[in-house]
PDB file of N, H, CA, C and O in Angstrom:
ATOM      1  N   UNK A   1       0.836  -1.179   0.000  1.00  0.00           N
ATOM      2  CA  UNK A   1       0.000   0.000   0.000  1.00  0.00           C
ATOM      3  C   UNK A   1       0.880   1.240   0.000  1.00  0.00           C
ATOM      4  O   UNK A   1       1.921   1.367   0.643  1.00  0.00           O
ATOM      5  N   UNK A   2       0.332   2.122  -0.793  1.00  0.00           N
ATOM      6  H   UNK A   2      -0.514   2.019  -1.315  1.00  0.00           H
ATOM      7  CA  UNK A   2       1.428   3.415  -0.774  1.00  0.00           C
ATOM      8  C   UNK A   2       1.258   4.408  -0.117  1.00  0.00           C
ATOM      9  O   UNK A   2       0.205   5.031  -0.253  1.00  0.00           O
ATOM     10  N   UNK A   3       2.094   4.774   0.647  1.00  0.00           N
ATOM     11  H   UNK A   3       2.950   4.268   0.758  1.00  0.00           H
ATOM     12  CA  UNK A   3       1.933   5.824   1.844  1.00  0.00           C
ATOM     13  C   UNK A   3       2.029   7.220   1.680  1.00  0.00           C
ATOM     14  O   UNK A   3       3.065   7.867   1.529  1.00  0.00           O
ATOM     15  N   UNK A   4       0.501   7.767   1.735  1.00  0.00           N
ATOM     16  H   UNK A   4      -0.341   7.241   1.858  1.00  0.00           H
ATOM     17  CA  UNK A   4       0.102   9.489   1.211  1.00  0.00           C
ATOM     18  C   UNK A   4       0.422  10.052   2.451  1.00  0.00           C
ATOM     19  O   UNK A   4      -0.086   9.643   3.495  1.00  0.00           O
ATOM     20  N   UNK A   5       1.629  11.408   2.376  1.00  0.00           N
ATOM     21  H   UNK A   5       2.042  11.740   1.528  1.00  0.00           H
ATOM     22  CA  UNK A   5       1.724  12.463   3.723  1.00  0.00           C
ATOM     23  C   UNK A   5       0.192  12.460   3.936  1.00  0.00           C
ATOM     24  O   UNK A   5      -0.813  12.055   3.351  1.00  0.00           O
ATOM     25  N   UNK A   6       0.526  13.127   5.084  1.00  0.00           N
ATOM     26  H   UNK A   6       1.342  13.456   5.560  1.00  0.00           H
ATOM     27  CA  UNK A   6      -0.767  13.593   5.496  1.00  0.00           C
ATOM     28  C   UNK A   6      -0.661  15.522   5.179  1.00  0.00           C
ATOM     29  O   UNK A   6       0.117  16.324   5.697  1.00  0.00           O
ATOM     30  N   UNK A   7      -1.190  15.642   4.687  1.00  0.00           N
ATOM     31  H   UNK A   7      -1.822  14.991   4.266  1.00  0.00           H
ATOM     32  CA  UNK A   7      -1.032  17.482   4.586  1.00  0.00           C
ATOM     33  C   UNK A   7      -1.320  18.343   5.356  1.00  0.00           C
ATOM     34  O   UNK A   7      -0.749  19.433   5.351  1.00  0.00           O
ATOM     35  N   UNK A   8      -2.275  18.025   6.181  1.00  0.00           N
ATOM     36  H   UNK A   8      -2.739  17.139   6.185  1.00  0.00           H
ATOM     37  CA  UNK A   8      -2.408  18.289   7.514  1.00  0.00           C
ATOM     38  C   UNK A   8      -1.636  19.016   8.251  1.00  0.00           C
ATOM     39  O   UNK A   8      -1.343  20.148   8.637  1.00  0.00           O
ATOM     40  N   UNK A   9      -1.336  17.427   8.306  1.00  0.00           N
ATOM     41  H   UNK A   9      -1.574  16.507   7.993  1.00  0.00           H
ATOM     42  CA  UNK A   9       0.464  17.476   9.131  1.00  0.00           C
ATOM     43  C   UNK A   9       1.338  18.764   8.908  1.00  0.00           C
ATOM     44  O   UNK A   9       1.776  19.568   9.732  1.00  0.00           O
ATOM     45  N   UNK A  10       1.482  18.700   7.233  1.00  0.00           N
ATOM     46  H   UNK A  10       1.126  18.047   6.564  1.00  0.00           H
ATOM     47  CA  UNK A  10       2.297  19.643   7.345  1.00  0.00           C
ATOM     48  C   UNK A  10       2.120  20.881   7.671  1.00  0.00           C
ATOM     49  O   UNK A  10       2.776  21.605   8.421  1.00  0.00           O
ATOM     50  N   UNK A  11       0.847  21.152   6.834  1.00  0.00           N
ATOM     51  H   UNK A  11       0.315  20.564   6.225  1.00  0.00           H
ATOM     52  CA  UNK A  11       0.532  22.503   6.983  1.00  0.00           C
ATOM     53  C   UNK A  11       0.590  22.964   8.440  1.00  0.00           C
ATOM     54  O   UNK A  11       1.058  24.080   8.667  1.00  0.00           O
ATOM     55  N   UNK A  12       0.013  21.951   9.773  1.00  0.00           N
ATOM     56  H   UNK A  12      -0.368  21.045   9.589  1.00  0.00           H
ATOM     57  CA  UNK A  12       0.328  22.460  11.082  1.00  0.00           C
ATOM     58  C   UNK A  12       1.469  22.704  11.313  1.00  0.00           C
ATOM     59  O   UNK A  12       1.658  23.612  12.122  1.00  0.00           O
ATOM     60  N   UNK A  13       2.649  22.032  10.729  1.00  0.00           N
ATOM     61  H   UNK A  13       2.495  21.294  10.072  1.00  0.00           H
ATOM     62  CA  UNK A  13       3.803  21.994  10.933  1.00  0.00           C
ATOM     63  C   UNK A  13       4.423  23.347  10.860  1.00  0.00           C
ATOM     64  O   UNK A  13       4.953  23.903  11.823  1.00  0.00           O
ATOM     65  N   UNK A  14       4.321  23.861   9.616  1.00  0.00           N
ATOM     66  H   UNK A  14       3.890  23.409   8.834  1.00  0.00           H
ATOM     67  CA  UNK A  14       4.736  24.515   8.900  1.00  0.00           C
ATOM     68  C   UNK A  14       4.232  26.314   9.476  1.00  0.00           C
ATOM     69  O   UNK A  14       4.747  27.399   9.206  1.00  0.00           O
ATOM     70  N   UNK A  15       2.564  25.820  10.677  1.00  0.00           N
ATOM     71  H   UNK A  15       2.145  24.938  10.896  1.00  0.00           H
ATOM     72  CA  UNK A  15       2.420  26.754  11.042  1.00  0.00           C
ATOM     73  C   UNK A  15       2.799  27.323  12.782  1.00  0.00           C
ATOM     74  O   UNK A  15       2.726  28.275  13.559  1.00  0.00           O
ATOM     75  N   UNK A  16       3.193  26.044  12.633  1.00  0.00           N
ATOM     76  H   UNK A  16       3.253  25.271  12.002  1.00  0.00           H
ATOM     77  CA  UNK A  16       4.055  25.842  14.129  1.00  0.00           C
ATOM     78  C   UNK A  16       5.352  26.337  14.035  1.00  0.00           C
ATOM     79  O   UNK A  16       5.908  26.590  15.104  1.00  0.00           O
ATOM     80  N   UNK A  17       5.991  26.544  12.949  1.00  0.00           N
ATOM     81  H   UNK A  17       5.540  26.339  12.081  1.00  0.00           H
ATOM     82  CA  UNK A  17       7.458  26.855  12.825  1.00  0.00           C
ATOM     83  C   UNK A  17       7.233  28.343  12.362  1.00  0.00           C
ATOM     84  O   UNK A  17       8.231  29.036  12.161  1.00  0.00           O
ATOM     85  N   UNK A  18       5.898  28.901  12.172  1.00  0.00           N
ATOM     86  H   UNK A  18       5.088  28.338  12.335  1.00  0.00           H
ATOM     87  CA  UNK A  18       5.757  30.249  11.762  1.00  0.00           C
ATOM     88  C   UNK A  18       6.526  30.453  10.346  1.00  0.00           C
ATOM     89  O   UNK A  18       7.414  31.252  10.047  1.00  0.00           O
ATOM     90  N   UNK A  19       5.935  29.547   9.653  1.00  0.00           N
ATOM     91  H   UNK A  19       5.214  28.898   9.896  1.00  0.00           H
ATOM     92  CA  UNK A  19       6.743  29.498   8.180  1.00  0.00           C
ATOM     93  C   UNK A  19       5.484  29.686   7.584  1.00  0.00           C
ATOM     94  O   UNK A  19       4.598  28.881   7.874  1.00  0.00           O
ATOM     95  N   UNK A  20       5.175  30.873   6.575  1.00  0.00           N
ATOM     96  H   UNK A  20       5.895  31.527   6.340  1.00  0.00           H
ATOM     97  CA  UNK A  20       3.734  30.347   5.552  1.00  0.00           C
ATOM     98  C   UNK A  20       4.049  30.119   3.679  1.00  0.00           C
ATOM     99  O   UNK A  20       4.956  30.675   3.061  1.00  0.00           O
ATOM    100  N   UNK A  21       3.073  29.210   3.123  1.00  0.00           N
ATOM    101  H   UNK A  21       2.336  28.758   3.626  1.00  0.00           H
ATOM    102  CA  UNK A  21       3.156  28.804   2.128  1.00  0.00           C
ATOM    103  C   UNK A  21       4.099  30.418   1.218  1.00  0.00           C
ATOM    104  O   UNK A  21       5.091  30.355   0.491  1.00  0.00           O
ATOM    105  N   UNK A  22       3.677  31.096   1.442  1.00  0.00           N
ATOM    106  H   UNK A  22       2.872  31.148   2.033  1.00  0.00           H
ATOM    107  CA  UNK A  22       3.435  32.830   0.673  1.00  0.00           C
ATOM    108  C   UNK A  22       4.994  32.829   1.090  1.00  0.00           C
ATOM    109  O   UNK A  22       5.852  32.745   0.211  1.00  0.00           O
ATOM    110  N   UNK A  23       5.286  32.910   2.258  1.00  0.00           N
ATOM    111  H   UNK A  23       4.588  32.978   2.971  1.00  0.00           H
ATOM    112  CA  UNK A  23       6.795  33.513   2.932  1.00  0.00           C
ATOM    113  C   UNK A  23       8.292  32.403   2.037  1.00  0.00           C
ATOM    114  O   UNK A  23       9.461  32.661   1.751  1.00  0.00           O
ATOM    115  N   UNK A  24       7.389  31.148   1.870  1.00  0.00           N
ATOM    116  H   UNK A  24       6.439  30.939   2.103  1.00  0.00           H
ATOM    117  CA  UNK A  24       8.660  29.920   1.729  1.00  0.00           C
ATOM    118  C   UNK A  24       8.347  30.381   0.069  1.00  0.00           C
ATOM    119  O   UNK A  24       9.367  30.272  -0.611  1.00  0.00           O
ATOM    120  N   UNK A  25       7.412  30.761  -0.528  1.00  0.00           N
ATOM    121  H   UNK A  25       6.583  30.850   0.024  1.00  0.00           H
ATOM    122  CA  UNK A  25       7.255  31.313  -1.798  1.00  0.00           C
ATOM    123  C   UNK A  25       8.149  32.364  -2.390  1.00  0.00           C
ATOM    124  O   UNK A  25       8.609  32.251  -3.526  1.00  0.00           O
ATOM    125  N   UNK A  26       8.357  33.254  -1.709  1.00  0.00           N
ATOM    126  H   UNK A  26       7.983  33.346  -0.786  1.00  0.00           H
ATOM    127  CA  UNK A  26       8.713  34.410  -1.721  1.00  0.00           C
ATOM    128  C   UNK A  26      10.712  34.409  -1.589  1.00  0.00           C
ATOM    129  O   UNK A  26      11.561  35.164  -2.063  1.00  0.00           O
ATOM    130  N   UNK A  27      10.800  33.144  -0.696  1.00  0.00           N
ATOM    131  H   UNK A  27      10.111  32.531  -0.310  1.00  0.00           H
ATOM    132  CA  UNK A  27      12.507  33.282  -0.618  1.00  0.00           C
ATOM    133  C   UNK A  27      12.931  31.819  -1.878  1.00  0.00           C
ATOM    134  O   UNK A  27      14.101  31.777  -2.258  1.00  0.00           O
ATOM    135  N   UNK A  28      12.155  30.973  -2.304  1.00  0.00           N
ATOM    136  H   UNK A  28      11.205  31.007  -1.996  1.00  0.00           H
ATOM    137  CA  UNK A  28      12.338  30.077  -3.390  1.00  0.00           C
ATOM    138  C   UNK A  28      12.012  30.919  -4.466  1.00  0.00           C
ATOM    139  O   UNK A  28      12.435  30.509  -5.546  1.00  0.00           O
ATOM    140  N   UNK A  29      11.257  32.192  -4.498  1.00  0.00           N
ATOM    141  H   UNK A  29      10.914  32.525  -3.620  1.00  0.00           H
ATOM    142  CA  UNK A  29      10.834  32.886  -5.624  1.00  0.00           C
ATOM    143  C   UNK A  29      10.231  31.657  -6.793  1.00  0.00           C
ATOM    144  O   UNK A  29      10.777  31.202  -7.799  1.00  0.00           O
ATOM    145  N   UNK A  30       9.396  31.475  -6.412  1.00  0.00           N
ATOM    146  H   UNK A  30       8.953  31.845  -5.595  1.00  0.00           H
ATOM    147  CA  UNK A  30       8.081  31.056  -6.809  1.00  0.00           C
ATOM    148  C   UNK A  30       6.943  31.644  -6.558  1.00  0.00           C
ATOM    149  O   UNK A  30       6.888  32.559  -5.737  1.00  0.00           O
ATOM    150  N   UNK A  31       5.664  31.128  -7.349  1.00  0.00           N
ATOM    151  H   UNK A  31       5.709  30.384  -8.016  1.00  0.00           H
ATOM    152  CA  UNK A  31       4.174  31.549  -7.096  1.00  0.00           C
ATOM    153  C   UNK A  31       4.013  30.985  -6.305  1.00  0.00           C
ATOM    154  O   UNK A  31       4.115  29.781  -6.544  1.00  0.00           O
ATOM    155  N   UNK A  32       3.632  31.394  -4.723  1.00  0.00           N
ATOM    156  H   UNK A  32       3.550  32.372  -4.528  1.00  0.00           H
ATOM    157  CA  UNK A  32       2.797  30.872  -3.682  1.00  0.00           C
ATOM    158  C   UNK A  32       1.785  29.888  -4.301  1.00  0.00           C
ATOM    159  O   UNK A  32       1.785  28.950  -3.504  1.00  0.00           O
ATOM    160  N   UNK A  33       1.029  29.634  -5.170  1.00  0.00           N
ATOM    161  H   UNK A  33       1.029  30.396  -5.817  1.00  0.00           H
ATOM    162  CA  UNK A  33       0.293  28.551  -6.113  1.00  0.00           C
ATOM    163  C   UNK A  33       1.249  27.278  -6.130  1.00  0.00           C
ATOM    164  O   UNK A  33       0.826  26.168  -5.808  1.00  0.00           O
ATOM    165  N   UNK A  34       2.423  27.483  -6.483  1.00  0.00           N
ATOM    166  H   UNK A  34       2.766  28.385  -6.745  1.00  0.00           H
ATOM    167  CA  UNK A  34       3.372  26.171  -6.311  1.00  0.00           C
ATOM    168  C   UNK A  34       3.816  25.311  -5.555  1.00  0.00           C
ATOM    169  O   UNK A  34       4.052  24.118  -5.747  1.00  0.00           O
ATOM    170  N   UNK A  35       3.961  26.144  -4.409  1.00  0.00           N
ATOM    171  H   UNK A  35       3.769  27.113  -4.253  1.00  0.00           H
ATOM    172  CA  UNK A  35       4.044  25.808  -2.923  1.00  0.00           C
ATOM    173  C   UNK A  35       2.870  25.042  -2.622  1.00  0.00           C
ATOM    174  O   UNK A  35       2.967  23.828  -2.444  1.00  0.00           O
ATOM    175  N   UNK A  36       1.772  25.636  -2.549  1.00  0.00           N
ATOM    176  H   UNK A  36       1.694  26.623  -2.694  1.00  0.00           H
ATOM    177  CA  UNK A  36       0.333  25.317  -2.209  1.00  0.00           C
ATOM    178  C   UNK A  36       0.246  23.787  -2.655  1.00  0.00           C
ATOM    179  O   UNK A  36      -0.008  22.911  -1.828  1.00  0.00           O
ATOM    180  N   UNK A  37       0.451  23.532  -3.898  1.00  0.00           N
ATOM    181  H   UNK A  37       0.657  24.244  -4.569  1.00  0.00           H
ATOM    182  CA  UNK A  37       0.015  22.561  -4.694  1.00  0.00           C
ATOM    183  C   UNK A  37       1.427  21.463  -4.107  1.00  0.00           C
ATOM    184  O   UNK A  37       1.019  20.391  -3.659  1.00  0.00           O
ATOM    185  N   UNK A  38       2.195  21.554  -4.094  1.00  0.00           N
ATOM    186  H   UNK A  38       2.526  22.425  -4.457  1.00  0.00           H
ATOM    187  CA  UNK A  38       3.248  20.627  -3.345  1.00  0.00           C
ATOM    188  C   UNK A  38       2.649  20.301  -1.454  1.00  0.00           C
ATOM    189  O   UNK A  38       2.395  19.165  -1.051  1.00  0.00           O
ATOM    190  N   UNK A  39       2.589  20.973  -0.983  1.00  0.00           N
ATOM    191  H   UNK A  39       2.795  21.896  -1.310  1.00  0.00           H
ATOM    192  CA  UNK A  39       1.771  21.066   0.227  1.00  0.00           C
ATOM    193  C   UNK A  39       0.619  19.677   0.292  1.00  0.00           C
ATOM    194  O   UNK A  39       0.530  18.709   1.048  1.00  0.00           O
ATOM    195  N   UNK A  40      -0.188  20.155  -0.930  1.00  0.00           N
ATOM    196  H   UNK A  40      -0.115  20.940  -1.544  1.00  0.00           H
ATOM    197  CA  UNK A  40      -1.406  19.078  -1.102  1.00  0.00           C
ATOM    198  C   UNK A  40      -1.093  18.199  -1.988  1.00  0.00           C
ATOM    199  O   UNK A  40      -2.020  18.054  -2.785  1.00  0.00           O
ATOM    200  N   UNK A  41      -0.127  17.492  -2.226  1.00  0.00           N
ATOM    201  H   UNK A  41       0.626  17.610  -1.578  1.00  0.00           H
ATOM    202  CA  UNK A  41       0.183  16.669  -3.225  1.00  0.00           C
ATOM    203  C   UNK A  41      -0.257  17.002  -4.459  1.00  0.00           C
ATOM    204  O   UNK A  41      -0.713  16.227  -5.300  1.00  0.00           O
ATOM    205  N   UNK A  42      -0.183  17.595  -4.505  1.00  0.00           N
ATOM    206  H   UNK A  42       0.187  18.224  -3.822  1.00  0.00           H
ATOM    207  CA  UNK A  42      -0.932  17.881  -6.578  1.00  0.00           C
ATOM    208  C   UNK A  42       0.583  18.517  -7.296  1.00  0.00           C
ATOM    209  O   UNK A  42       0.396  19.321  -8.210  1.00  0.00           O
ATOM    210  N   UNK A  43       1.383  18.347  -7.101  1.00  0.00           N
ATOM    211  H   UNK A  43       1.535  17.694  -6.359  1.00  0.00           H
ATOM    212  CA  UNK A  43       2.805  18.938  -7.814  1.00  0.00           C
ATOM    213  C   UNK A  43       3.571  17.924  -7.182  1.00  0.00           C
ATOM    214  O   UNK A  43       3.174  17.540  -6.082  1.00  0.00           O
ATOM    215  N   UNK A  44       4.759  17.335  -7.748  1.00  0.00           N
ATOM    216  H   UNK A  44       5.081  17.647  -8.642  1.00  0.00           H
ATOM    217  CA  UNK A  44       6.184  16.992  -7.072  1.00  0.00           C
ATOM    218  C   UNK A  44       7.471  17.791  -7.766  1.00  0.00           C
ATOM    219  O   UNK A  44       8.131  17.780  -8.805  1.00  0.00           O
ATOM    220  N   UNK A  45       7.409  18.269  -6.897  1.00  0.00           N
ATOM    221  H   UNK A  45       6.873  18.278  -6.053  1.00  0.00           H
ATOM    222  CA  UNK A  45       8.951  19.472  -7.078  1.00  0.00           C
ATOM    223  C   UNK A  45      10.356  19.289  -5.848  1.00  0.00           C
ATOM    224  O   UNK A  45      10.509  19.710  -4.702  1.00  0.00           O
ATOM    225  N   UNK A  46      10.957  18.697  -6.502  1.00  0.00           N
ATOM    226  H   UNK A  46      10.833  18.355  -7.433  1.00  0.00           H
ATOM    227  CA  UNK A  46      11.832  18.634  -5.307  1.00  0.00           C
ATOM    228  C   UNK A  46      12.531  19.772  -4.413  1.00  0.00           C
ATOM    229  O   UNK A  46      12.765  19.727  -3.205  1.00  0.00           O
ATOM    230  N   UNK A  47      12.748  20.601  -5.144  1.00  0.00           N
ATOM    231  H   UNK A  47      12.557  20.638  -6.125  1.00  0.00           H
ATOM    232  CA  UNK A  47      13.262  21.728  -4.632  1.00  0.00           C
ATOM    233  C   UNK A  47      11.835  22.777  -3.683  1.00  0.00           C
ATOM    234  O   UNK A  47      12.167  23.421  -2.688  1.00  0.00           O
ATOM    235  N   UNK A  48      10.943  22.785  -3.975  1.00  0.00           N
ATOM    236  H   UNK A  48      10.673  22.261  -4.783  1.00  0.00           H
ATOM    237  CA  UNK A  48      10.025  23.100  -2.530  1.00  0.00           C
ATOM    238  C   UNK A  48       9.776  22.106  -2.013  1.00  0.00           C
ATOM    239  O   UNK A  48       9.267  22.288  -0.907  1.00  0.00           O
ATOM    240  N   UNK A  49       9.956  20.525  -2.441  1.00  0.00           N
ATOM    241  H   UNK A  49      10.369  20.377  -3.339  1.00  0.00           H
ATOM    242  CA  UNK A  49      10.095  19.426  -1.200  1.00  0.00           C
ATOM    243  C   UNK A  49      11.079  19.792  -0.082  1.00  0.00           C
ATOM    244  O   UNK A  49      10.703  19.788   1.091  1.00  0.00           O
ATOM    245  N   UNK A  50      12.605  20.178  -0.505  1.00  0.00           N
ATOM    246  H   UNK A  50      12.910  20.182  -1.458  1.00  0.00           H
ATOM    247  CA  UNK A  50      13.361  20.332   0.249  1.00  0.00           C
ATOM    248  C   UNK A  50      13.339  21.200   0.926  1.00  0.00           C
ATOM    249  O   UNK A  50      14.197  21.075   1.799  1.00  0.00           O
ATOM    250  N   UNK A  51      12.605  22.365   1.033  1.00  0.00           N
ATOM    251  H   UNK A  51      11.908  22.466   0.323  1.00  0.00           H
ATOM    252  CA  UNK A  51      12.961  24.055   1.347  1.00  0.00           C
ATOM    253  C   UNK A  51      11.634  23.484   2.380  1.00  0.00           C
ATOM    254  O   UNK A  51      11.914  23.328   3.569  1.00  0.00           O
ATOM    255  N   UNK A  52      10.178  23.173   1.914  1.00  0.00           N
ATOM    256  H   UNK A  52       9.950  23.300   0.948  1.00  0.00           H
ATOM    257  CA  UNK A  52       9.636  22.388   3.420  1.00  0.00           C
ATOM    258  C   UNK A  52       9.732  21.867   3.894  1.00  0.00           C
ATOM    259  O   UNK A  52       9.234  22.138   4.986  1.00  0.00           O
ATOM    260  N   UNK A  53      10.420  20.514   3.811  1.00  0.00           N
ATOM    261  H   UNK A  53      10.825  20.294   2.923  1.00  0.00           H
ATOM    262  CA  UNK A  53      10.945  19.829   5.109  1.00  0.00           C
ATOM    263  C   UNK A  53      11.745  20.744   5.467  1.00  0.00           C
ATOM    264  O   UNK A  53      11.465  20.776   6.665  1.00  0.00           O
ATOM    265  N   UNK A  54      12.503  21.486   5.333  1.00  0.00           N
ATOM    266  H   UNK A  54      12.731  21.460   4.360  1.00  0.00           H
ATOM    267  CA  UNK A  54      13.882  22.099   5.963  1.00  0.00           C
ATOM    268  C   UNK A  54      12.982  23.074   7.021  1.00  0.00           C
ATOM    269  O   UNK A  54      13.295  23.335   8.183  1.00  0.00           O
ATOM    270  N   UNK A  55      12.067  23.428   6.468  1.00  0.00           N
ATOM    271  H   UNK A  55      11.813  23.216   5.524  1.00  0.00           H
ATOM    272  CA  UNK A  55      11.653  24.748   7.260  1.00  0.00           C
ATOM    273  C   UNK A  55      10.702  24.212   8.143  1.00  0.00           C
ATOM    274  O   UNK A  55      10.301  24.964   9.032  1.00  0.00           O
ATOM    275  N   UNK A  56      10.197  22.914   8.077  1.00  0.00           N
ATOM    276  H   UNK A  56      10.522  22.304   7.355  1.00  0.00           H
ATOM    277  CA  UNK A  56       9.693  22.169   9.586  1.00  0.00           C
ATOM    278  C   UNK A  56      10.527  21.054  10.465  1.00  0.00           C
ATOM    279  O   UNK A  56      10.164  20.326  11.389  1.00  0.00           O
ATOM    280  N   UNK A  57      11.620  21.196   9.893  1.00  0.00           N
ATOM    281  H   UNK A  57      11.915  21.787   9.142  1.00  0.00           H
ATOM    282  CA  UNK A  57      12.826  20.538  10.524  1.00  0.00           C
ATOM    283  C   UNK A  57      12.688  18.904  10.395  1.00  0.00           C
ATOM    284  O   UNK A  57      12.814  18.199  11.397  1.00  0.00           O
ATOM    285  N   UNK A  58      12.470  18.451   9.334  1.00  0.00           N
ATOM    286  H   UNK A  58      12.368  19.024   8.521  1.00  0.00           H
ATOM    287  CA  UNK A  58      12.319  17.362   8.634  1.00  0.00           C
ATOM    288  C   UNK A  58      12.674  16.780   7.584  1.00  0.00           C
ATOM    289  O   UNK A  58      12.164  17.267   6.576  1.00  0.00           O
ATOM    290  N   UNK A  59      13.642  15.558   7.345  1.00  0.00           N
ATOM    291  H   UNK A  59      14.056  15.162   8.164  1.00  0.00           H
ATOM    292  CA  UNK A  59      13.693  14.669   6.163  1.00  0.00           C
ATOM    293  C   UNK A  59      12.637  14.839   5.043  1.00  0.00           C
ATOM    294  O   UNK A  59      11.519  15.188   5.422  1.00  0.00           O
ATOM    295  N   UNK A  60      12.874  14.599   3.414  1.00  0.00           N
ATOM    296  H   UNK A  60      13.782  14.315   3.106  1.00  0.00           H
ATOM    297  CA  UNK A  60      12.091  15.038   2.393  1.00  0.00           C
ATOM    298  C   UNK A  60      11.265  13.941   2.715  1.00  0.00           C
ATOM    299  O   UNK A  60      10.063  14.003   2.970  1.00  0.00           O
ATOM    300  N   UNK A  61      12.188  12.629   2.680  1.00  0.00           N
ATOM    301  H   UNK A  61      13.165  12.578   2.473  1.00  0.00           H
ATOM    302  CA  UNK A  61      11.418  11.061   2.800  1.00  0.00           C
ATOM    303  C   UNK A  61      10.736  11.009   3.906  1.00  0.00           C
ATOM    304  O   UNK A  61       9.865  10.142   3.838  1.00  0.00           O
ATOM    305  N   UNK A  62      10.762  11.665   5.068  1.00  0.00           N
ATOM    306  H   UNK A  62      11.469  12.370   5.123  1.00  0.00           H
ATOM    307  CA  UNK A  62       9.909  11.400   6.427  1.00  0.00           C
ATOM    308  C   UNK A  62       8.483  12.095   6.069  1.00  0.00           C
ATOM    309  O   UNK A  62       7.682  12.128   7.003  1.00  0.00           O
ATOM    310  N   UNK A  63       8.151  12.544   5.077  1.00  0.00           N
ATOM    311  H   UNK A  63       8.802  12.517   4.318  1.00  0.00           H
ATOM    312  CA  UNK A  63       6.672  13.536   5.015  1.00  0.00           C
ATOM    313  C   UNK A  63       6.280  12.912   3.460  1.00  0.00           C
ATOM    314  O   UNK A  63       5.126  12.593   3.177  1.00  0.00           O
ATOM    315  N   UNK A  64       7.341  12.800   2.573  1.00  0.00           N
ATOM    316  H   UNK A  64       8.279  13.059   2.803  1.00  0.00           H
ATOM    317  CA  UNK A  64       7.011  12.162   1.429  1.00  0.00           C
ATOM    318  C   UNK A  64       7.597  11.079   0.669  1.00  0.00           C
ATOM    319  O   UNK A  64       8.128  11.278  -0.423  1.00  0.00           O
ATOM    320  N   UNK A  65       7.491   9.570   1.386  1.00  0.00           N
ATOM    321  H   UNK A  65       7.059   9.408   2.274  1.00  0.00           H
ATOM    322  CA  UNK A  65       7.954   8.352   1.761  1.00  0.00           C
ATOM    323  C   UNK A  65       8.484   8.180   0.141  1.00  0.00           C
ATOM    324  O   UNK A  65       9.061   7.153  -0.214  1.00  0.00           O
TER     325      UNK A  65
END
């Protein structure tokens, strides 16, 4: 069976570390839309994979197996 993050997760995560989709947008210089959509699984981008785990203090593979 294949194991879906939970987005949830992150998004609490992400609002626990006082990080927002818009802010991690803004220093990757991307459309906040890109972010968003990686967030909810609908994009795989590695490079805002990496920049969110980093910014909730987490492995890429621990949130997206």
């Amino acid at each position: 069976m294949k194991h879906k993050p939970n987005f949830l997760n992150i998004k609490a995560a992400m609002k626990e570390r006082k990080i927002s989709q818009v802010a991690l947008a803004k220093i990757l210089k991307v459309h906040p839309v890109c972010v968003n959509e990686v967030v909810n699984g609908k994009r795989k981008n590695p490079r805002i994979r990496a920049a969110i785990a980093m910014a909730v203090n987490k492995q890429v593979n621990e949130i997206w197996p």
